[in-house]
RODO-2510 file (C-alpha; in nm, 4 decimals, decimal comma):
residues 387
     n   res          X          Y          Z
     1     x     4,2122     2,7160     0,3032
     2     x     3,8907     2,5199     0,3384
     3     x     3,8039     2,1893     0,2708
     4     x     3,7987     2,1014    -0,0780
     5     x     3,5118     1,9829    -0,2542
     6     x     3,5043     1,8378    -0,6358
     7     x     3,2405     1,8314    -0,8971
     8     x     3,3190     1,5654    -1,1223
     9     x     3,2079     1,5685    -1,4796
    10     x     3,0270     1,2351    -1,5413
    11     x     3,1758     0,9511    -1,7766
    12     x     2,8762     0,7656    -1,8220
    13     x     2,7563     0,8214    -2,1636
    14     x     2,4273     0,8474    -2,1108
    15     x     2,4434     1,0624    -1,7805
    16     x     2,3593     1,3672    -1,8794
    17     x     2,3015     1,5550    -1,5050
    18     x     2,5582     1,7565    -1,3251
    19     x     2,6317     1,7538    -0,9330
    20     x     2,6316     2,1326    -0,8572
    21     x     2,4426     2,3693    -0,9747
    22     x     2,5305     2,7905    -0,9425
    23     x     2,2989     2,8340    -0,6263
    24     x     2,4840     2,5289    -0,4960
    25     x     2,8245     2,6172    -0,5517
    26     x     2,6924     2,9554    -0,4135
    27     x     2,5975     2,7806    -0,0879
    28     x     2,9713     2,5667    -0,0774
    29     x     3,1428     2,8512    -0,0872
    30     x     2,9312     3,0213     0,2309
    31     x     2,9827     2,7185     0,4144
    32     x     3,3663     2,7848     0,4302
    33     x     3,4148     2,4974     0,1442
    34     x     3,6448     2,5347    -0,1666
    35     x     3,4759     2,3939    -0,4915
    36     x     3,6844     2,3194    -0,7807
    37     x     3,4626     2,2175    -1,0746
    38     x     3,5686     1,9805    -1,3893
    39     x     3,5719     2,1715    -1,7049
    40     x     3,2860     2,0791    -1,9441
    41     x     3,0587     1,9560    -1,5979
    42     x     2,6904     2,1311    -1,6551
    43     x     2,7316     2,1575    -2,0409
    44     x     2,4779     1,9024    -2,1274
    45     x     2,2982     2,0645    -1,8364
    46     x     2,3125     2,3999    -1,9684
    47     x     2,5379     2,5152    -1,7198
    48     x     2,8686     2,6717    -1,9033
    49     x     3,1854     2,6680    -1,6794
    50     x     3,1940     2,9879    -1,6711
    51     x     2,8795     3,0578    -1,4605
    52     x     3,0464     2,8461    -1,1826
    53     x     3,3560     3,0514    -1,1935
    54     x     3,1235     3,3626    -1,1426
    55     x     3,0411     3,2744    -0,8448
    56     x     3,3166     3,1577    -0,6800
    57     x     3,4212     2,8007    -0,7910
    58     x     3,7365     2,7008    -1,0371
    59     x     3,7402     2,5250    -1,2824
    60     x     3,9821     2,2173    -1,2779
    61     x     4,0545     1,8573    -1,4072
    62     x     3,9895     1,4568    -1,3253
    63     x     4,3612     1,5589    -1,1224
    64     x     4,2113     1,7856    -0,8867
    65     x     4,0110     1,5240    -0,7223
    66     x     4,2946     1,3814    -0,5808
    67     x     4,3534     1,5912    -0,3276
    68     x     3,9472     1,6845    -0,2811
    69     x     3,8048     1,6318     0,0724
    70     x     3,4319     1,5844    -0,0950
    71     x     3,3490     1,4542    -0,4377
    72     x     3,0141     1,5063    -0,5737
    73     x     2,8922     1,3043    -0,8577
    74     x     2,5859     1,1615    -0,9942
    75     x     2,6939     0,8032    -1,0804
    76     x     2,8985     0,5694    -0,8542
    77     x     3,2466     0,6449    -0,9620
    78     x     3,3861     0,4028    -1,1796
    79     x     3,6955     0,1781    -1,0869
    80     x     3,9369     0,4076    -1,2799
    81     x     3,7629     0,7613    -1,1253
    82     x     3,7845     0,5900    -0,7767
    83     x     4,1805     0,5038    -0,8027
    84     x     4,2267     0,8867    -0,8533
    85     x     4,0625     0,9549    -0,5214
    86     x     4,2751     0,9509    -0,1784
    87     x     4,1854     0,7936     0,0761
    88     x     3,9666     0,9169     0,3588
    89     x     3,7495     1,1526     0,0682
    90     x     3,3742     1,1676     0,1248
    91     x     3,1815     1,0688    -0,2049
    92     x     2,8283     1,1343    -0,2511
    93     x     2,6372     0,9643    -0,5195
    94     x     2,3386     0,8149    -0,6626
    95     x     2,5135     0,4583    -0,6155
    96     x     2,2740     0,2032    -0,7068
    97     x     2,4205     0,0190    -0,4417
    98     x     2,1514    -0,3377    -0,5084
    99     x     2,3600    -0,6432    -0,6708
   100     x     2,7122    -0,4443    -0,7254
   101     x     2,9157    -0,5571    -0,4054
   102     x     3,2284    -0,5695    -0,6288
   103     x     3,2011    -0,2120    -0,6659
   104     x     3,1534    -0,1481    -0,2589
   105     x     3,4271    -0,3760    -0,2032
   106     x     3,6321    -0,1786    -0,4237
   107     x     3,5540     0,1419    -0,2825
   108     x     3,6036     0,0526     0,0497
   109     x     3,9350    -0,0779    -0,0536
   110     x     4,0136     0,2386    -0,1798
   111     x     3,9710     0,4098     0,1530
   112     x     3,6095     0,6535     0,1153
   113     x     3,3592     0,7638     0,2932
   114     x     3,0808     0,7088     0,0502
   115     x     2,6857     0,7981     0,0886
   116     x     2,4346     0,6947    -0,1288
   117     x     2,1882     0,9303    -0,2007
   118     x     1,8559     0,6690    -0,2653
   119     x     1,8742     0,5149     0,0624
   120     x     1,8005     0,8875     0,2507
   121     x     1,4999     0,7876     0,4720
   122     x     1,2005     0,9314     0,3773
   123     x     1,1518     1,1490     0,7133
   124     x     1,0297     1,4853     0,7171
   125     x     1,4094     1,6316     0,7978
   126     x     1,5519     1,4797     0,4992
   127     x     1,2628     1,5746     0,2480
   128     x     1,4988     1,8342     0,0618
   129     x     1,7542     1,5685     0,0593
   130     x     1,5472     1,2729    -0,1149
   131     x     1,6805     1,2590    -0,4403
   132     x     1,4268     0,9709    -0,5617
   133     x     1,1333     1,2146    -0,5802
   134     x     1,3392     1,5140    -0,6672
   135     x     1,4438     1,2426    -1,0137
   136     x     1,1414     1,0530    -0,9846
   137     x     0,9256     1,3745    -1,0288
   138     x     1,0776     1,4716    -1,3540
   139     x     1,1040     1,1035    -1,4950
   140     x     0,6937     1,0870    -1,4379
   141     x     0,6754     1,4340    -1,6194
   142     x     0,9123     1,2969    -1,8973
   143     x     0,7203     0,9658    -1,9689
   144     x     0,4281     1,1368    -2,0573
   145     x     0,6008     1,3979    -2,2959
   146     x     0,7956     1,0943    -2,4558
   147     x     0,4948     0,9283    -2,4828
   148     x     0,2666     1,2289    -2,6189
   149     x     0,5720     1,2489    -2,8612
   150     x     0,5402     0,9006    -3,0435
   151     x     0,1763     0,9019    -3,0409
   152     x     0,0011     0,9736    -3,3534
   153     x    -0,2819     1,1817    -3,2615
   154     x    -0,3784     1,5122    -3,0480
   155     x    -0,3619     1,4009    -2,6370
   156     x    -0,6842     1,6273    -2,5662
   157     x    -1,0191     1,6612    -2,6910
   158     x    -1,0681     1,8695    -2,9557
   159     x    -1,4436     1,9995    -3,1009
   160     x    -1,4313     2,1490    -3,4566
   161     x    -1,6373     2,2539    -3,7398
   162     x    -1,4593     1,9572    -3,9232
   163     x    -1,5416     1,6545    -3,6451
   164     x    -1,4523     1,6044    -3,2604
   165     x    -1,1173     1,4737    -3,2272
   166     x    -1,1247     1,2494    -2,8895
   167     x    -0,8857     1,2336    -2,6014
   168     x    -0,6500     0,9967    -2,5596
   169     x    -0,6647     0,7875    -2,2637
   170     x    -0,4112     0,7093    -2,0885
   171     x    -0,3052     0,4600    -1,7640
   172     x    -0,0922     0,5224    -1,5303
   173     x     0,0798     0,2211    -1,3350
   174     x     0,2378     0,2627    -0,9768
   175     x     0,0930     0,6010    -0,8006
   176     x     0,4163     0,7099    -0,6023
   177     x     0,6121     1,0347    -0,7247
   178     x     0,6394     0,9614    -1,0754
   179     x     0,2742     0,8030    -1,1162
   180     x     0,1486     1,0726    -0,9782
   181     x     0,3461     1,3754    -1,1428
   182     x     0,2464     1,1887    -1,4901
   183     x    -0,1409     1,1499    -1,4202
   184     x    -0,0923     1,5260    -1,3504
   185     x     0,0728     1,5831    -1,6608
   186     x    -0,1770     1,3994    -1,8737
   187     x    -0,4145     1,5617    -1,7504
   188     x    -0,2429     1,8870    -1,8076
   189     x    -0,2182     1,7877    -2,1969
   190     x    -0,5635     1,7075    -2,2197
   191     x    -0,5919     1,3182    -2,1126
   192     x    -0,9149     1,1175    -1,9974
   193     x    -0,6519     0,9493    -1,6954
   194     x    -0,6680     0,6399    -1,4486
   195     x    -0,4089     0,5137    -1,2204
   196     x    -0,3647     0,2355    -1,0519
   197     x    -0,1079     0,1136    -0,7551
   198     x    -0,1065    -0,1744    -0,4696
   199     x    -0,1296     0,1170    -0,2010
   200     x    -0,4823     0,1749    -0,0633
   201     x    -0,3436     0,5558     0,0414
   202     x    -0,2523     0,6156    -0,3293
   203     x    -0,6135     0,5817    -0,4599
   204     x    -0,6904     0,9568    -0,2666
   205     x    -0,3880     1,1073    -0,4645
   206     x    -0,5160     0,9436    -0,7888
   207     x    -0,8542     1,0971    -0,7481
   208     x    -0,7109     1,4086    -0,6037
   209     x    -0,5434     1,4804    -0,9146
   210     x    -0,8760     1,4225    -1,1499
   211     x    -0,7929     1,0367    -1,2348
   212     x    -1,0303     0,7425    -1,2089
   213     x    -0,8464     0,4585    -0,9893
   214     x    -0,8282     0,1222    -1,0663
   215     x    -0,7348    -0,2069    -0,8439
   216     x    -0,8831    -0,5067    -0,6866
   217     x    -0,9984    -0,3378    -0,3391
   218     x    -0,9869    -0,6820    -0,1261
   219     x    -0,8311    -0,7030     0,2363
   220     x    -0,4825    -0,7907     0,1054
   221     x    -0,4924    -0,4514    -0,0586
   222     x    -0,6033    -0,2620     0,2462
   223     x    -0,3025    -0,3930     0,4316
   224     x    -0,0742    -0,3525     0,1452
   225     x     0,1810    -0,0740     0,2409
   226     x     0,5558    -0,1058     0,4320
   227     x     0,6104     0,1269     0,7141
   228     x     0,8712     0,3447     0,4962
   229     x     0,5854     0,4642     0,2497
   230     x     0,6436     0,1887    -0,0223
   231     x     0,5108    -0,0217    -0,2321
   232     x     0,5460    -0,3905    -0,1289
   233     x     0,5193    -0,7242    -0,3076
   234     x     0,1807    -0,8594    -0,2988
   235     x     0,0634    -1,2416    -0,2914
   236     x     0,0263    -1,4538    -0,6219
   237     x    -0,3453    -1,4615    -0,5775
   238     x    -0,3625    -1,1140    -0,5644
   239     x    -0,1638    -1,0314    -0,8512
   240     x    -0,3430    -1,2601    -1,0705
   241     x    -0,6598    -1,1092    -0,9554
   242     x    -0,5262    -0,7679    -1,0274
   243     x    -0,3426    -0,8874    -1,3774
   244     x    -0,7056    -0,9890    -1,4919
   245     x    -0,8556    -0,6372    -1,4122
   246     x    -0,5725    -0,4504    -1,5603
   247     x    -0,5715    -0,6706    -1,8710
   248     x    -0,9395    -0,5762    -1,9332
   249     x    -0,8881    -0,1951    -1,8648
   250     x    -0,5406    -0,1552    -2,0844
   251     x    -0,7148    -0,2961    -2,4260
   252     x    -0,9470     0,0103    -2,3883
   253     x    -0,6176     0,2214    -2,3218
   254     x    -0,3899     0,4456    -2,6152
   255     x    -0,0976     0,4637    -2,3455
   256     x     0,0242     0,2964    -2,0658
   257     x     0,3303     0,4331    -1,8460
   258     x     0,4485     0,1784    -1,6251
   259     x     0,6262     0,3149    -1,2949
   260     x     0,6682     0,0252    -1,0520
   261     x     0,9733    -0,0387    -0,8476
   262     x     1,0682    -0,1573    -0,5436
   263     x     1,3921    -0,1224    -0,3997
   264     x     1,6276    -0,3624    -0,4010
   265     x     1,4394    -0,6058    -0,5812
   266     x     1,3728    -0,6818    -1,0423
   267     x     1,0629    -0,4487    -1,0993
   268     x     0,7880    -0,6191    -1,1384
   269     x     0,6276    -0,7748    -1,4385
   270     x     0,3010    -0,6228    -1,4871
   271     x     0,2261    -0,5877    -1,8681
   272     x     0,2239    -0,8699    -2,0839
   273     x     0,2481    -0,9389    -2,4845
   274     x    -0,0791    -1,0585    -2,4382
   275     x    -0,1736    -0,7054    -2,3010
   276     x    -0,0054    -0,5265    -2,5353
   277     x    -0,1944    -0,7464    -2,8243
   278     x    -0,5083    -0,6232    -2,6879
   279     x    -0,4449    -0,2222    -2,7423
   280     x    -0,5300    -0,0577    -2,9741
   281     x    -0,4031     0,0215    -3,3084
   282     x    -0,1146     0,3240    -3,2485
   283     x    -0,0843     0,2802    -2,9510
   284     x     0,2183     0,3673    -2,6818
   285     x     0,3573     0,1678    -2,3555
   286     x     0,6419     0,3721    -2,1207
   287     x     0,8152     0,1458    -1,9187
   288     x     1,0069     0,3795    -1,6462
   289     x     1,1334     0,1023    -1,4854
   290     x     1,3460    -0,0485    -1,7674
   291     x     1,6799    -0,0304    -1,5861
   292     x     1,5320    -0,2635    -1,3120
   293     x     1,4062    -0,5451    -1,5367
   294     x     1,1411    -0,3594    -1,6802
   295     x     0,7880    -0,3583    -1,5729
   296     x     0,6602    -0,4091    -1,9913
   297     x     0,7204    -0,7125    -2,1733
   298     x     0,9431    -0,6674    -2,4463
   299     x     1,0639    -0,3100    -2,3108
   300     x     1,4161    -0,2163    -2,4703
   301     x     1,6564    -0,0336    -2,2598
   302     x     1,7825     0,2567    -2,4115
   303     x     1,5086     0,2849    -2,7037
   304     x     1,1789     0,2316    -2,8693
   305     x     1,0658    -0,1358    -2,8990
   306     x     0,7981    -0,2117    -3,1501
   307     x     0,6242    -0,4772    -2,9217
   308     x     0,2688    -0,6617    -3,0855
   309     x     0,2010    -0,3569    -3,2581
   310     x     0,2627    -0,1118    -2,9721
   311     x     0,5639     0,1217    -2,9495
   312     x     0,7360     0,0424    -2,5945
   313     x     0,9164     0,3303    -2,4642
   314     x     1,2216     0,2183    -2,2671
   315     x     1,4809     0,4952    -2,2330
   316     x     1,7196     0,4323    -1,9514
   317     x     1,8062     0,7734    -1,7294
   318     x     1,4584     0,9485    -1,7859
   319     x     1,5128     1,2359    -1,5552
   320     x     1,8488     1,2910    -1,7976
   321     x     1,6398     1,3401    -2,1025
   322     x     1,5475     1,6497    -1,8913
   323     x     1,9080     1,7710    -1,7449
   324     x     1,8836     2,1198    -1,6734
   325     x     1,5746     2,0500    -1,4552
   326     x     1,7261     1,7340    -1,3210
   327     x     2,0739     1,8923    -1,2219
   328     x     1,9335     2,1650    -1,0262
   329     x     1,6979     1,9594    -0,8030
   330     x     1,9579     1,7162    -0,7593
   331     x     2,2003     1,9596    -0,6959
   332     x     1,9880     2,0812    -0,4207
   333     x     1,9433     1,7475    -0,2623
   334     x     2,3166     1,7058    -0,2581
   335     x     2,4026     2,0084    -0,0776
   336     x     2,1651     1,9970     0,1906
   337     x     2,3215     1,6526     0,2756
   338     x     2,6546     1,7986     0,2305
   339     x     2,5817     2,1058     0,4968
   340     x     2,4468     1,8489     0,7885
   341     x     2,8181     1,7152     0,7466
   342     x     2,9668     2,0682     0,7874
   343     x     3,0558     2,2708     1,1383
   344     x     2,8918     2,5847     1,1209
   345     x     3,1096     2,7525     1,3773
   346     x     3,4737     2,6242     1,2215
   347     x     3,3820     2,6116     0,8395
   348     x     3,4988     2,2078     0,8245
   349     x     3,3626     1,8976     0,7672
   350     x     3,2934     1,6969     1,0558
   351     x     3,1021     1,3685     1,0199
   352     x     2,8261     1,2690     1,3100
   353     x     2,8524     0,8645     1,2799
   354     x     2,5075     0,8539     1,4923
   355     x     2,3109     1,0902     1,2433
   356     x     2,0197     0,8740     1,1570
   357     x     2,1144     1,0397     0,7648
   358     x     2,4663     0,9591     0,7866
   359     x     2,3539     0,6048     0,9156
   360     x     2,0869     0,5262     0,6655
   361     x     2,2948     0,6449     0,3400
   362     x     2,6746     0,5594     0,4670
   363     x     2,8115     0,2628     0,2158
   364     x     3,1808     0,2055     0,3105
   365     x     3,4340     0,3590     0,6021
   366     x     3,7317     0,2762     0,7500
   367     x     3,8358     0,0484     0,4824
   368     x     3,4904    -0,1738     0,4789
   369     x     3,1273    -0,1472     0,3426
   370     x     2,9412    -0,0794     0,6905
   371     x     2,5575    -0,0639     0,5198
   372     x     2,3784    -0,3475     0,6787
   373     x     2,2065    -0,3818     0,3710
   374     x     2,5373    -0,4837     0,1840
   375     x     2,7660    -0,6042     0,4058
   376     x     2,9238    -0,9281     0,2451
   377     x     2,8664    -1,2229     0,4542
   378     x     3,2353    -1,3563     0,4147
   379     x     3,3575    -0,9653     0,5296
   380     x     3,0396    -1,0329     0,8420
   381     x     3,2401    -1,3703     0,9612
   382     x     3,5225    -1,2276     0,9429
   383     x     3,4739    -1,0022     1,1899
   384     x     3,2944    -1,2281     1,4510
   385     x     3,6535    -1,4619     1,4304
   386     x     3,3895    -1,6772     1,2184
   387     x     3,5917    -1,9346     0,9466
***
């Protein structure tokens, strides 16, 4: 028998995603792995349990992870999922590892091996594995259908016998994957588009894509980029410059989607009441960044706020308003992480501690949380002999 691998049906009530997809389970099972899958897993991503049994998996309960080798989920397993897991299991997760040592602590406790799928460095061997853009690429795409959906006129222009109906314009905020799947999409529906973002090599992918781009252009901005491809946090000065632009070019705006994060740190603020006042009558904000602070005044997690007259999209888990797209890319990302931990030659897992992927997405082993990134400072002492 080969190593076992579970699929865990997700408990979050608003997770919507599954972990494996057919083509993945497909894949398990020719990498010498077993894959049991929790009954009721892919139905809210269109995925019926008995498509996974077709091709090779079966179908199982919340019991059979205890004796799994692997357990694929989307979430970070909860504290009563991870007491049903032995020790020594490999988990692989999306675990929105920022501000939640207690739940490290208690996985390492617990005895896993457990990966976090946003921290895979953005290198060109681990591009099939980066689950941000795979999610972030559908959550862009989503925005702008939400937002087409609670606005109360035709996105494109339209010339009739009975009058010219005119395009809606629309802003896009932050140009990484999801800024720049949503200016597509716009423009796909019909949209006059601009973008804007504190990276001087977004404003060629803004243009590229038929938008007008829009941002203070001073030396601060020229520099204004971390080595890993992100967005970083720019001066006071600069933002206020940059505020007083954007405040001028959203009242002339019908909808704003808002896409800035950066990771490990609150989103950033970047749309005011005041801003909101200013736009016109109808008109719609998306704030994609509503789980992280929110970058929109007055965004609601998990809803529609009315905010000065504007309706403030704020749904939490956009990529899960989309699951059967969602699953299957992250599915995909999952699995090709999963195989660089398997030995082609004996079917088994085998786990290279000097991978730079194992490195950059490993949480907790042997008992402790071994990310440098979240390694409690008591748990740090402690193992210099330091009181």
């Amino acid at each position: 028998m080969g190593n076992l691998v579970f699929v865990a049906k997700e408990t979050a009530a608003d997770e919507t995603r599954v972990a494996a997809s057919v083509e993945t389970v497909k894949k398990m099972k020719a990498l010498g792995l077993d894959v049991v899958v929790e009954t009721g897993a892919g139905l809210l991503s269109r995925i019926p349990d008995g498509e996974y049994e077709t091709v090779g998996a079966r179908l199982g309960s919340v019991a059979d992870a205890a004796v799994a080798d692997v357990v694929l989920k989307v979430r970070r397993p909860t504290a009563a999922e991870i007491s049903g897991y032995k020790s020594g299991a490999i988990v692989i997760a999306i675990m929105d590892p920022y501000g939640n040592h207690a739940a490290l602590a208690d996985m390492a406790r617990a005895g896993l091996i457990t990966f976090a799928m946003e921290l895979m460095p953005r290198i060109t061997r681990a591009q099939s594995m980066d689950v941000l853009s795979s999610q972030a690429n559908l959550a862009g795409y989503q925005a702008v259908i939400e937002a087409a959906e609670a606005y109360d006129r035709a996105m494109p222009m339209m010339m009739t016998a009975a009058g010219t109906v005119p395009a809606a314009k629309v802003f896009v905020m932050g140009a990484g994957v999801a800024g720049l799947q949503a200016i597509a999409t716009a423009r796909r529906l019909g949209a006059v588009v601009s973008a804007t973002d504190v990276r001087p090599a977004a404003k060629e992918q803004v243009a590229s894509l038929g938008a007008k781009f829009i941002a203070v252009e001073d030396e601060e901005f020229k520099a204004a980029e971390t080595a890993g491809g992100y967005a970083k946090e720019m001066s006071k000065d600069y933002q206020a410059k940059q505020a007083a632009l954007v405040a001028e070019h959203i009242s002339k705006q019908d909808i704003v989607i808002a896409t800035a994060l950066i990771p490990g740190r609150p989103a950033p603020r970047l749309v005011s009441r005041d801003m909101l006042k200013s736009m016109r009558p109808g008109a719609v904000a998306v704030d994609l960044a509503v789980e992280r602070g929110g970058n929109i005044e007055g965004a609601q997690a998990g809803g529609i706020a009315e905010v000065e007259g504007v309706k403030v999209i704020g749904f939490a888990n956009m990529p899960g308003r989309v699951p059967a797209s969602a699953s299957l890319l992250y599915a995909k990302n999952l699995v090709t992480f999963l195989e660089t931990m398997v030995n082609k030659e004996t079917k088994t897992l085998g786990l290279n501690l000097d991978d730079e992927l194992i490195k950059a997405t490993m949480l907790t082993h042997d008992g402790v949380v071994v990310h440098p990134s979240f390694i409690d400072p008591d748990q740090a002492n402690a193992k210099k002999g330091v009181l």
